[in-house]
C-alpha positions as CSV (number, residue, x, y, z in Angstrom):
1,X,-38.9,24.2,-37.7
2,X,-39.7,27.7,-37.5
3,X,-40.4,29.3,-33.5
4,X,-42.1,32.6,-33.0
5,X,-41.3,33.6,-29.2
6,X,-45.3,34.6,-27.8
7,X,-44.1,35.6,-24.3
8,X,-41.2,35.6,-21.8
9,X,-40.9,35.6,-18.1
10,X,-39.0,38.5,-16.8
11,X,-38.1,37.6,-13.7
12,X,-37.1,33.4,-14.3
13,X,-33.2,34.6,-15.0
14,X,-33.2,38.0,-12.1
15,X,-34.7,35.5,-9.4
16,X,-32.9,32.2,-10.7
17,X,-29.9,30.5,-11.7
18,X,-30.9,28.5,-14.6
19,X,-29.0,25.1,-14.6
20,X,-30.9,23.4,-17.4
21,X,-33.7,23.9,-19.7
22,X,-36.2,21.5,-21.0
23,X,-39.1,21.9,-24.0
24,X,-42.7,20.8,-23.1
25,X,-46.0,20.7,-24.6
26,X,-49.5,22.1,-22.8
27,X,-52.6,21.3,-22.8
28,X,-54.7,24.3,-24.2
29,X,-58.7,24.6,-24.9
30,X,-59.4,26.3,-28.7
31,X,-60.4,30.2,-27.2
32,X,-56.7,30.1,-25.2
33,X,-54.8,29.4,-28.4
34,X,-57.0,32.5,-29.8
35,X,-56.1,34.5,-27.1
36,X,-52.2,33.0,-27.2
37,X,-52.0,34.5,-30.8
38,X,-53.2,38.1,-30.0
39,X,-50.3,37.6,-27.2
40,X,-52.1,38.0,-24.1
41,X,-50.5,35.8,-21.8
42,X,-48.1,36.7,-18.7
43,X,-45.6,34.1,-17.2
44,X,-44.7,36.6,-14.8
45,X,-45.8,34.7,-11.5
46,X,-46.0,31.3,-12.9
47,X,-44.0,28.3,-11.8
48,X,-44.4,24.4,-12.7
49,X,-45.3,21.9,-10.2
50,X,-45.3,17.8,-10.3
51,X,-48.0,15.6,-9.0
52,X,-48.9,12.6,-9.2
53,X,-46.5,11.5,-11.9
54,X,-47.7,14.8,-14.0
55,X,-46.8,18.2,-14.8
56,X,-48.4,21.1,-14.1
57,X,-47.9,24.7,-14.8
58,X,-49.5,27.3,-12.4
59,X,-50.1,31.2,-12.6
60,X,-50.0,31.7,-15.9
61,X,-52.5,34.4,-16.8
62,X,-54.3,33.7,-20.3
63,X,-56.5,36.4,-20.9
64,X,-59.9,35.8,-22.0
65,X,-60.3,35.7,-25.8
66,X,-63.0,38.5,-26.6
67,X,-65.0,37.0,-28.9
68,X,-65.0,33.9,-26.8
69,X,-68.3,34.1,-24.2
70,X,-69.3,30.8,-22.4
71,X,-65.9,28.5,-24.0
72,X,-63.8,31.1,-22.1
73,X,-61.7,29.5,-18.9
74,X,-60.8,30.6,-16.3
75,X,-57.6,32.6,-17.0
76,X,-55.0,31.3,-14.0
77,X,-56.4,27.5,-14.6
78,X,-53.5,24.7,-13.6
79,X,-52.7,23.7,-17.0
80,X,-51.2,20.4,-17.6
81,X,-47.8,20.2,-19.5
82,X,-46.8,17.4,-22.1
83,X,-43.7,15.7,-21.4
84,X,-42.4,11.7,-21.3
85,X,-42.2,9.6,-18.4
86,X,-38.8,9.9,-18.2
87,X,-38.5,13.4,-18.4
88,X,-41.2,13.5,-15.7
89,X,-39.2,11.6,-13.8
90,X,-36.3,13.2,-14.0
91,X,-37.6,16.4,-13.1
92,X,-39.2,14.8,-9.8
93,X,-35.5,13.5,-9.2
94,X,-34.0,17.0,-9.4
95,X,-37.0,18.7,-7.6
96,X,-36.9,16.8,-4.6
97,X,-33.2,15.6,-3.7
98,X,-31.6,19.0,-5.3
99,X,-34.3,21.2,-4.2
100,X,-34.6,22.8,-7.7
101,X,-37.3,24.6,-9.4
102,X,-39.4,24.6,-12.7
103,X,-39.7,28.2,-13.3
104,X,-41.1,28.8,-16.9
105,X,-39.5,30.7,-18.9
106,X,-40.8,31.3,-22.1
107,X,-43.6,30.5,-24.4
108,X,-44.0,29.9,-28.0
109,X,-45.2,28.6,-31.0
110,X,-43.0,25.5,-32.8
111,X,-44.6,25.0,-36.2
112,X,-48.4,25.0,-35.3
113,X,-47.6,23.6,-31.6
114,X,-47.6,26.3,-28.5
115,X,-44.4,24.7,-26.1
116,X,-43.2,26.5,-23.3
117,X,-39.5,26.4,-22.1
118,X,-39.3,25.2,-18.5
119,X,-36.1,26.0,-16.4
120,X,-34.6,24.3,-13.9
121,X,-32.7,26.7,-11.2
122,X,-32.1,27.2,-7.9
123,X,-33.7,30.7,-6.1
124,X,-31.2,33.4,-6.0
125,X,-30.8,35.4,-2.4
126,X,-31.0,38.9,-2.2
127,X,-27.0,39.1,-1.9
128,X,-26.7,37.3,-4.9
129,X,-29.1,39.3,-7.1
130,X,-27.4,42.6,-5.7
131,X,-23.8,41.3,-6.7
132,X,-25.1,40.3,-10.6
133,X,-26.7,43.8,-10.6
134,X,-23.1,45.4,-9.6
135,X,-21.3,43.1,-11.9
136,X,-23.5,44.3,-15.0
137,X,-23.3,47.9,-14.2
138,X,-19.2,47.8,-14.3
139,X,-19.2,46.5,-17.4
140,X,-21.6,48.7,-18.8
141,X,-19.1,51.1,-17.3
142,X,-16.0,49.8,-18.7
143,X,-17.6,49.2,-22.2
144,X,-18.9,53.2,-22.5
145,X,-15.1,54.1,-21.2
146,X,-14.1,51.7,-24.2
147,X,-16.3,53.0,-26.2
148,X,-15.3,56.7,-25.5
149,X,-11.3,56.8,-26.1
150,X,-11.8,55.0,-29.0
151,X,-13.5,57.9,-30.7
């Protein structure tokens, strides 16, 4: 099946470490899906929750669709996510005796279907973000020195 990426979440992998990642379905009204197409959605602050035996995304901002009026909703609505028992289950499992995380990650369309891409990581601390931004800049380093004497 085809996928065409709508929108990412900048900070899931700067703020995270991504363990696993799992593909879910959500529950969208017809003037989101309008707005999803033109692109305006941000995952920036948005994080997935479980309760009650369901999932839940929250903080991600759909903006309203212009042509929309009165079937517009409110743009940082919970919105429910479509997964299996046993995934839900799972997740609940990792969430409370790991102390994980769903951070979303991305979102986009599968065929005619919007999923988004849920991660499962554990928060970075500040001493860990400041030694991945060290690491990347030395290689940068080492691969413009590279890139230099062999020219």
């Amino acid at each position: 099946m085809n996928t065409k990426l709508i929108a990412k979440n900048p900070t899931a992998y700067h703020n995270y470490n991504i363990e696993d990642k799992i593909e879910a379905g959500i529950v969208l009204t017809g003037t989101e899906i309008k707005s999803i197409r033109n692109g305006k959605v941000n995952l920036k602050d948005s994080y997935a929750i479980i309760k009650n035996g369901e999932a839940f995304v929250m903080g991600m901002h759909i903006s309203p669709y212009e042509h929309g009026n009165i079937f517009n909703k409110d743009p940082l609505r919970t919105r429910k996510l479509l997964l299996n028992k046993r995934e839900i289950n799972k997740l609940t499992g990792l969430v409370k005796l790991k102390g994980l995380t769903l951070v979303p990650i991305s979102l986009y369309f599968k065929g005619s279907f919007v999923k988004l891409e849920l991660g499962i990581g554990k928060g970075k601390k500040l001493f860990d973000k400041r030694e991945e931004i060290a690491k990347k800049e030395a290689n940068l380093r080492i691969q413009k020195e590279l890139k230099s004497r062999n020219m």
